[in-house]
Each structure stands twice: as C-alpha cells, then as structure tokens.
C-alpha positions in Angstrom: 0.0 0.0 0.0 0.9 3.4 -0.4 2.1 6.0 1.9 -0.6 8.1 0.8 -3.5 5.6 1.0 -2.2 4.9 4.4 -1.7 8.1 5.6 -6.0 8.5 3.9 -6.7 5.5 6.6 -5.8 7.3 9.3 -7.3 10.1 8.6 -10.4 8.5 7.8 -10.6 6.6 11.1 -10.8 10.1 12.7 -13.4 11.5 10.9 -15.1 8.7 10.5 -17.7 9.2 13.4 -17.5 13.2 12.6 -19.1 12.6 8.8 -23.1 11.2 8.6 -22.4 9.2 5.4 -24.7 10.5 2.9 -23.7 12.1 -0.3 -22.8 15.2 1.1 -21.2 14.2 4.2 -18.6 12.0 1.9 -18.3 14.9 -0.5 -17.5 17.1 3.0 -15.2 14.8 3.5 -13.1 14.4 0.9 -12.8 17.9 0.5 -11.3 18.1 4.1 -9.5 15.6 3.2 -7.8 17.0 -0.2 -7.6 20.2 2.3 -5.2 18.2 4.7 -3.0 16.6 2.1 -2.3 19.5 0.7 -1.1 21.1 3.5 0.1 17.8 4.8 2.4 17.7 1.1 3.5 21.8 2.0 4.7 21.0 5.2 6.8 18.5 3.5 8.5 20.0 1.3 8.3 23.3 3.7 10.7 21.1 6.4 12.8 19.9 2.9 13.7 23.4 2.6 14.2 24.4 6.2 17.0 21.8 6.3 18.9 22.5 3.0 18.9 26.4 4.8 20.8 25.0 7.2 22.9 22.9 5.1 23.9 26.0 3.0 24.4 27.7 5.8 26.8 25.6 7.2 28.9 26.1 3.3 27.4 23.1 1.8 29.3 20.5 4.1 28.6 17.0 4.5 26.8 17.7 7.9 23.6 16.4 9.4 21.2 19.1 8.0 21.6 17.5 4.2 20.7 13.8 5.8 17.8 14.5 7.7 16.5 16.7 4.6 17.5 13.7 1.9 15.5 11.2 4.6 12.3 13.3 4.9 12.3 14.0 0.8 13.1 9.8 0.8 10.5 8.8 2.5 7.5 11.7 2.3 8.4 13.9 -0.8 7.8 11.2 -3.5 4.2 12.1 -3.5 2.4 12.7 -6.4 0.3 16.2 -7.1 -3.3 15.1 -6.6 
C-alpha cells in the first residue's frame, strides 16, 4: 500500500464518526481531506527546505542538516500532485 493511501486511513478513522455518510457528508469529506493533504504535502516540502537552509548555511558540508532533509524528501516527498 501506499504512503498516501495509508496516511488517507488514518485520517479516515478520525473523521469517521465526525461525517453522517450520505452524499454530502462524503463529498465534506473528501474535500477536508484534499484540504489536509495538501497542507500535509507543503509542510513536507516546507521542512525539505528548512533543512537545506541550514545545510547551506553551514557552506554546503557534509553535515547532518543534508541527511535529515534527503531522509524526509526519501521517505515523504515522492508524493504525487493530486
């Protein structure tokens, strides 16, 4: 399975008592839901960009800022646009 179905399961488990599921609670909720994971995908690649800051700042060495920003972009960033 996906990262994002799975990240869409647990965020469905949450709102899944909040939504009456009739045609326009499920279109409520997949709006919320394209809502989150678009901010969900910004703070990604917001966080991405936080840390290469600081790996530029340090003059582009091989330092701790570049591996935690390679790991996030690894494992999160691959998304694609919905």
């Amino acid at each position: 399975m996906s990262g994002d179905h799975n990240l869409y399961q647990k965020w469905r488990e949450t709102e899944a008592y909040a939504v009456p599921m009739t045609p326009e609670g499920v279109k409520s909720s997949q709006e919320r839901w394209r809502g989150f994971n678009q901010g969900y995908k910004q703070a990604i690649k917001d966080c991405v960009a936080l840390l290469m800051i600081q790996h530029e700042a340090a003059n582009g060495a091989h330092n701790y800022w570049h591996v935690a920003a390679n790991l996030i972009q690894a494992e999160y960033g691959n998304h694609h646009d919905d």
